[in-house]
C-alpha angles and dihedrals in degrees: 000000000000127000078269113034139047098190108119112229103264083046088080129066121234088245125056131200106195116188108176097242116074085216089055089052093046089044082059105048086038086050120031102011124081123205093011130159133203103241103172141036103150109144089353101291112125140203143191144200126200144108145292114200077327100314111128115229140170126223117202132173111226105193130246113294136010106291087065112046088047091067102044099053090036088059090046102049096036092045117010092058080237109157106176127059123180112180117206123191140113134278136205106241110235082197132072086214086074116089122200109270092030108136125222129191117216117242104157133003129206125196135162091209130119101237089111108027090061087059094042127352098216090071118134121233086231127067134190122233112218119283092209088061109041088045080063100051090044100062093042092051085049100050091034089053100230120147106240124183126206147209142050129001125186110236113201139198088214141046110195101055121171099175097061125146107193097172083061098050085035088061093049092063101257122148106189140344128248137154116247126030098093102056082041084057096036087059099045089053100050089053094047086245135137118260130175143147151203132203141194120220102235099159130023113216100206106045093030098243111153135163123218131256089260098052095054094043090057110016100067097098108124087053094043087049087045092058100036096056088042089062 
């Protein structure tokens, strides 16, 4: 057990799928997962082991930002002998060509935030998602027919931001914001472990579509299914 999680060592898969809410972990192991047991539960953030057509595979919250999911994948990849993360969540669009449910796979997340530059100030503002895996999704997108799309997300400390320049984030290359990919990378990389992640457009920043609460936690399927056959 670590300061975070309960969960003993052979509790966890090799493999991890880590959407932010805890209910959308627990939607996932009640929808799509067979066999499965709740294994931790420590501050709220749960997580769950079963199996997919009999690949065993963990589901575990990681909290909303980068601190936490730092922690928590720090502490699964350090401790726990995981050596696959794939991070599902959702993400703002920055383009009006993006239309709410598209899927994008991260490849690369920029972020202006401090989270790596505390651990190591050389650290660049751009971070790479793993080959291995995003070779994976592909092909399953492409044989599965699903229209994915690919390349940079902002991932930012904060959420109401005010100051915001989206043609600047726009010109280097950035799709949509979320919260969490590039400490997920940062700390993949530092391990020498393999980190991606796929979101899922809920709310478009610059015609003021959104989705509820309700739609993105259960509406999230084609992304869920992506992730799930990859594995």
């Amino acid at each position: 057990m670590t300061a975070h999680i309960e969960a003993k060592i052979e509790d966890i898969a090799n493999t991890v799928i880590m959407p932010g809410d805890p209910n959308r972990a627990t939607f996932i192991a009640k929808t799509y997962l067979s066999d499965y047991k709740l294994v931790n539960s420590v501050r709220g953030i749960l997580a769950y082991t079963g199996f997919y057509k009999n690949k065993r595979v963990t589901v575990m919250a990681s909290g909303m930002g980068m601190p936490s999911i730092g922690i928590y994948s720090y502490e699964l990849f350090k401790f726990y002998n995981v050596d696959n993360i794939i991070r599902i969540g959702t993400a703002g669009a920055y383009s009006k060509d993006l239309n709410l449910y598209d899927v994008i796979l991260v490849e690369e997340s920029y972020s202006e935030s401090n989270f790596g530059k505390v651990q190591d100030i050389n650290i660049p503002d751009t971070l790479y998602s793993s080959s291995v895996l995003n070779d994976k999704i592909k092909n399953t997108a492409k044989s599965s027919n699903i229209d994915l799309k690919c390349g940079k997300i902002h991932s930012s400390d904060v959420f109401y931001n005010e100051n915001i320049n989206i043609d600047e984030l726009v010109k280097k290359g950035c799709l949509a914001a979320e919260m969490e990919t590039y400490a997920l990378f940062f700390v993949a990389n530092k391990l020498n472990k393999n980190a991606t992640a796929l979101v899922t457009i809920s709310n478009n920043i610059v015609t003021g579509e959104e989705t509820t609460s309700i739609e993105r936690e259960r509406n999230l399927n084609e992304m869920i299914k992506l992730v799930l056959e990859s594995i």
